[in-house]
C-alpha positions as CSV (number, residue, x, y, z in Angstrom):
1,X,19.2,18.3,-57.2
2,X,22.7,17.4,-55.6
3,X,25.3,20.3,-55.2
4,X,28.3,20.2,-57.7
5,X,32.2,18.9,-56.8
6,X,32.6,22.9,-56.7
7,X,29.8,23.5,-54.2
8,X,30.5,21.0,-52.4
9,X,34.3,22.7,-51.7
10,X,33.0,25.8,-50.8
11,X,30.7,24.7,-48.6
12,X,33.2,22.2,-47.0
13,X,35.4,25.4,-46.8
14,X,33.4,27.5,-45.2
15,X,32.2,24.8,-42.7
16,X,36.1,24.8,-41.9
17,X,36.0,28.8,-41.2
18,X,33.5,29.0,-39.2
19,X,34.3,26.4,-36.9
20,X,38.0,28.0,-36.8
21,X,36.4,31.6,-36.2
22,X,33.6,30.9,-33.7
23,X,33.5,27.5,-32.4
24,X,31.0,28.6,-30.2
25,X,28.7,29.2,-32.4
26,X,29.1,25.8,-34.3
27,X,28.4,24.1,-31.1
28,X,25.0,25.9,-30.8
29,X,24.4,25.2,-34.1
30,X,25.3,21.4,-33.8
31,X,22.7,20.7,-30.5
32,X,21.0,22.2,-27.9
33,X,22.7,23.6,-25.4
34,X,20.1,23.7,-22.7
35,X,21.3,22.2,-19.0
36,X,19.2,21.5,-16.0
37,X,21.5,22.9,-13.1
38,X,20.9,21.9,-9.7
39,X,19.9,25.8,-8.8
40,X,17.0,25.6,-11.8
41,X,15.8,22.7,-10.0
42,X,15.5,23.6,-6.6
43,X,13.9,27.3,-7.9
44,X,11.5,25.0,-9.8
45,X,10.9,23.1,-6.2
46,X,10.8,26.2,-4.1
47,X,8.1,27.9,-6.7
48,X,5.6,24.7,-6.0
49,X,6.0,24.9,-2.6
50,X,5.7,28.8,-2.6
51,X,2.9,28.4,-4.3
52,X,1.0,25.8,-2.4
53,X,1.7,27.9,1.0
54,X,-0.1,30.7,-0.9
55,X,-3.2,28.6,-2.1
56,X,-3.5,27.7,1.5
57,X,-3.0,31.5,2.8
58,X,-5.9,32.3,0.3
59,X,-8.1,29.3,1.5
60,X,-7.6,30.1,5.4
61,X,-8.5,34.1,4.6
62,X,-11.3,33.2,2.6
63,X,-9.7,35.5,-0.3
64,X,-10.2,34.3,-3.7
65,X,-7.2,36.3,-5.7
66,X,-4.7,35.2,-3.4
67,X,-5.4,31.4,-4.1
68,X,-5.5,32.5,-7.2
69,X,-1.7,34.0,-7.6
70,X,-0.7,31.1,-5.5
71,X,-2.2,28.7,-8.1
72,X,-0.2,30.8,-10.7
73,X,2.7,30.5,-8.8
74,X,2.8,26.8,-8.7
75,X,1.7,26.3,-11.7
76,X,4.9,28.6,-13.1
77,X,7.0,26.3,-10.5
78,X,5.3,22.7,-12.2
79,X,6.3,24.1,-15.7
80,X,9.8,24.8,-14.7
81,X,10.3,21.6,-13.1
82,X,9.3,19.7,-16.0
83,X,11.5,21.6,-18.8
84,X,14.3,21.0,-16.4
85,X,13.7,17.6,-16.0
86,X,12.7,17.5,-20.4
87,X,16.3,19.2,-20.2
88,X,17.7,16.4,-18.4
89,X,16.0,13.5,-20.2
90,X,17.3,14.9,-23.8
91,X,21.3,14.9,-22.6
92,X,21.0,11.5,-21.3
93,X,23.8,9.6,-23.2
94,X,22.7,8.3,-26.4
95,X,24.7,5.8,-29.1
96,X,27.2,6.8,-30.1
97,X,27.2,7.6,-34.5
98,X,29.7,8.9,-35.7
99,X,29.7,12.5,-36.6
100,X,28.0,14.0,-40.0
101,X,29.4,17.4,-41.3
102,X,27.3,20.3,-41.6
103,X,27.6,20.2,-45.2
104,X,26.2,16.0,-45.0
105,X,23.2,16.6,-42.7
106,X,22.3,19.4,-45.3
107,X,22.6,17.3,-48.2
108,X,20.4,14.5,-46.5
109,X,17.7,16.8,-45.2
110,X,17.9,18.3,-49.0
111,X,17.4,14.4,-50.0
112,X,15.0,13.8,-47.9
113,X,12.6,16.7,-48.9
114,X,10.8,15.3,-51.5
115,X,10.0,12.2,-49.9
């Protein structure tokens, strides 16, 4: 079921509005705006290390909960590190297409329901 000429103009219309009243949130809307930053990297880095200085601290004192918050720590660090690298991977440039409306990509995902 497609939407009418008259749907279509209100939903084209108020596409138009809310990309003139917050363009911000249009741009969430449109992609992810996650980043790797150089600081989420190095934190990510600093955790594993952190954490690997504590596993040995536990192993040296013969103390089993501290090897096992150092393992947690570096584990915490590992899973950092790899959404901030996942982060970078997805804003590597891609082809370029040229840009679908709101109001398109709906219509195709509504197309594309039944299939």
């Amino acid at each position: 079921m497609s939407l009418s000429d008259r749907e279509r103009r209100l939903l084209a219309e108020m596409e138009a509005a809310l990309a003139t009243d917050d363009p911000g949130l249009e741009s969430k809307l449109a992609g992810s705006t996650m980043t790797a930053t150089k600081p989420r990297l190095l934190l990510a880095l600093a955790l594993v290390v952190l954490g690997i200085g504590v596993i040995f601290a536990g192993l040296i004192s013969k103390t089993t909960p501290v090897g096992v918050v150092g393992f947690l720590i570096s584990l915490t660090g590992v899973l950092t590190l790899v959404r901030s690298l996942g982060a970078v991977a997805k804003g590597a440039p891609r082809a370029k297409t040229s840009r679908k409306s709101l109001s398109q990509r709906l219509d195709e995902r509504w197309e594309q329901r039944d299939l």
